[in-house]
C-alpha positions in Angstrom: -66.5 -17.1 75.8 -63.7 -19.0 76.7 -63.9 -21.7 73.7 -64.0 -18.6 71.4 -61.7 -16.9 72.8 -59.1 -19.8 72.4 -60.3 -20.7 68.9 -59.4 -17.2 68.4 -55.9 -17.9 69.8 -55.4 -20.9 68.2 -56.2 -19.1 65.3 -53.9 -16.0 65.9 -51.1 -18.8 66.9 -51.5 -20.5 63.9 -51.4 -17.4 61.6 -48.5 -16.6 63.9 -46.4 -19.6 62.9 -47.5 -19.5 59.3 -45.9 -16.0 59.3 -42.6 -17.5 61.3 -42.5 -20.1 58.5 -43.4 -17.7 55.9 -40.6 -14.8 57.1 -38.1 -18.2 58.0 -38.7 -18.9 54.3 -38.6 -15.6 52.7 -35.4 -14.9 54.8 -33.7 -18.4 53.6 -34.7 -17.7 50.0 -33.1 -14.6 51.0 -29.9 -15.9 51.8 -29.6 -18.4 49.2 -30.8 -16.0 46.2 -28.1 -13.7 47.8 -25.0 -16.1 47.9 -26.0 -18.1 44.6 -26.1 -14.9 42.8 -23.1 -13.3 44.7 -20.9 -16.3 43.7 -22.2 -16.9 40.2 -22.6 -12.7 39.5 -19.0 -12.0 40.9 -17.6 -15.1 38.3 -19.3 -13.2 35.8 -18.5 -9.9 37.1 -15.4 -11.3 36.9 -15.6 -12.9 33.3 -16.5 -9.7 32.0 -14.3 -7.5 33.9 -11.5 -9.7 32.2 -12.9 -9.7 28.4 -13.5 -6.0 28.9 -9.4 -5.6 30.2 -8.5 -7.4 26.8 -10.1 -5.9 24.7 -9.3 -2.5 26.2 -5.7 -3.8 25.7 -6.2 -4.9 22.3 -7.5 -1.4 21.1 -5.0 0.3 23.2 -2.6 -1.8 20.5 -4.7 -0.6 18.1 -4.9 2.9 18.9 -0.8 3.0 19.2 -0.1 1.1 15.3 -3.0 3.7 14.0 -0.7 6.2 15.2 2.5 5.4 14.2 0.8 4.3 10.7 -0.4 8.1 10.7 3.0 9.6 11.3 4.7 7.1 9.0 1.6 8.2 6.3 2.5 11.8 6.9 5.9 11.3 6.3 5.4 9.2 3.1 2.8 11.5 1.9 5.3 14.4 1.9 7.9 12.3 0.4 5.5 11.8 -2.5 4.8 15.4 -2.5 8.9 15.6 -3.3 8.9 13.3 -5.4 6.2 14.3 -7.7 9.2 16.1 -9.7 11.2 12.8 -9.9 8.4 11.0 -10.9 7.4 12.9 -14.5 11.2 12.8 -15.1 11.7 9.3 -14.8 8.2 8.7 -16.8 10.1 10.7 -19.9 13.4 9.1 -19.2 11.5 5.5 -18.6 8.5 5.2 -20.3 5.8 2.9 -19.6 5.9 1.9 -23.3 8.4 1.2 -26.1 7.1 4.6 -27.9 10.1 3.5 -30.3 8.6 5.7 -33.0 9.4 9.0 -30.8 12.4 7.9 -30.1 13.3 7.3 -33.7 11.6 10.7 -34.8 14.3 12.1 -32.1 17.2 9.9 -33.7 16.0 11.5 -36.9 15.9 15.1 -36.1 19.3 15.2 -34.4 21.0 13.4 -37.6 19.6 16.4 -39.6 20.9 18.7 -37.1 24.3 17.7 -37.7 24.5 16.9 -41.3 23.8 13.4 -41.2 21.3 11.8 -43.4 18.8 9.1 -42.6 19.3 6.1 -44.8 17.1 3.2 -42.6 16.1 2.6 -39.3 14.7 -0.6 -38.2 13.8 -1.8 -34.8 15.2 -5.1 -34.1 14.4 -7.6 -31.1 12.5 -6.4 -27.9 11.7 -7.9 -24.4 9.4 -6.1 -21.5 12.4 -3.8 -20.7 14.3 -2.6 -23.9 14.1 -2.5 -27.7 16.6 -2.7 -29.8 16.9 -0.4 -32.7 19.7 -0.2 -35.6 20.2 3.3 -37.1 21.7 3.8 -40.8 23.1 7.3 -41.1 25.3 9.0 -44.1 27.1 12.1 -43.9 30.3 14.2 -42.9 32.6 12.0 -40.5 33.0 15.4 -38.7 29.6 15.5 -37.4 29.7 11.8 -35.8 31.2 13.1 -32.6 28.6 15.9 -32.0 25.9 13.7 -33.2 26.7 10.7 -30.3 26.9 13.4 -28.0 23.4 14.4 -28.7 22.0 10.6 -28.5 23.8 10.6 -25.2 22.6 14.1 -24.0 18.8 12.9 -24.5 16.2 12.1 -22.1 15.5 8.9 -23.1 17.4 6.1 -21.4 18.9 4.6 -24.2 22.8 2.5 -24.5 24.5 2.3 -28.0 25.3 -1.6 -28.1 26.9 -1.2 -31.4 28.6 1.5 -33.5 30.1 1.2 -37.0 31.4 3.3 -40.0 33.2 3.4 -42.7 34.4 6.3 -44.6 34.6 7.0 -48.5 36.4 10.0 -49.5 34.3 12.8 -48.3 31.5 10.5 -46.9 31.0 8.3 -43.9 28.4 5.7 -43.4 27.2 5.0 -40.2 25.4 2.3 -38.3 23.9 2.6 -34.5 22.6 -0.2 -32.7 20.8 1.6 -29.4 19.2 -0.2 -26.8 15.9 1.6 -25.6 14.4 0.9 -22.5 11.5 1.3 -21.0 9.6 -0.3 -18.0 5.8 -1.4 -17.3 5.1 -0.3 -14.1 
């Protein structure tokens, strides 16, 4: 009983110091799991504790132009609202196009208003801001004054570069050059 009894101890001290190794071991793997990963997971703690503070501050930037933009949008969208008056004015005083034909048609009409005949009207030479249009009129030389009144009273931007008569007895000829702008936008 004594030889089984210590191969029994042997066998108990044996399993004894396999579990001191084994616990040795698992505590050391401990340790070392613990400290690599507490060195290596607080730098990446770190590294992402830092990306996430930039880009918090970057969108904090954001956040504060959106804002202003919105205000500054509010503010120009109400200016627009004003200006919507403005805007169909300076489209008839400035149009997008020559339109010299309803401009001429206007000529025309206040002539007649006045007295004054149409004799010829011819457009002359244009750029992409103004056309230039020469105006032939006959009629009383008492109605010129009211008639350049009413060329200057229109809504139509429009500049006479050139103004000429000559009177005959009871009958004055007269010749407009106007400058007519307009303006592609």
């Amino acid at each position: 009983m004594n030889q089984q009894l210590r191969v029994q101890l042997n066998t108990y001290k044996r399993a004894l110091e396999n579990r001191r190794m084994q616990s040795f071991m698992y505590s050391f793997l401990l340790v070392f799991i613990l400290v690599v990963l507490d060195v290596f997971g607080i730098h990446s703690l770190y590294k992402i504790t830092m990306r996430k503070f930039r880009t918090y501050s970057e969108l904090t930037k954001l956040v504060t132009d959106l804002e202003n933009k919105g205000k500054n949008y509010e503010e120009l969208r109400a200016k627009m609202e004003e200006s919507r008056f403005y805007l169909s004015r300076l489209e008839s005083a400035i149009p997008t196009e020559p339109n010299v034909e309803e401009f001429a048609v206007g000529i025309v009409e206040s002539a007649a208003k006045y007295g004054l005949k149409h004799r010829k009207l011819n457009k002359l030479n244009g750029t992409d801001e103004y056309v230039d249009v020469r105006v032939t009129l006959q009629g009383a030389s008492s109605q010129i004054q009211p008639f350049i009144k009413e060329i200057e009273g229109m809504d139509r931007l429009s500049v006479i570069r050139k103004f000429d008569y000559v009177k005959e007895v009871d009958t004055t000829y007269l010749q407009v050059v106007l400058r007519v702008y307009y303006l592609d936008r």
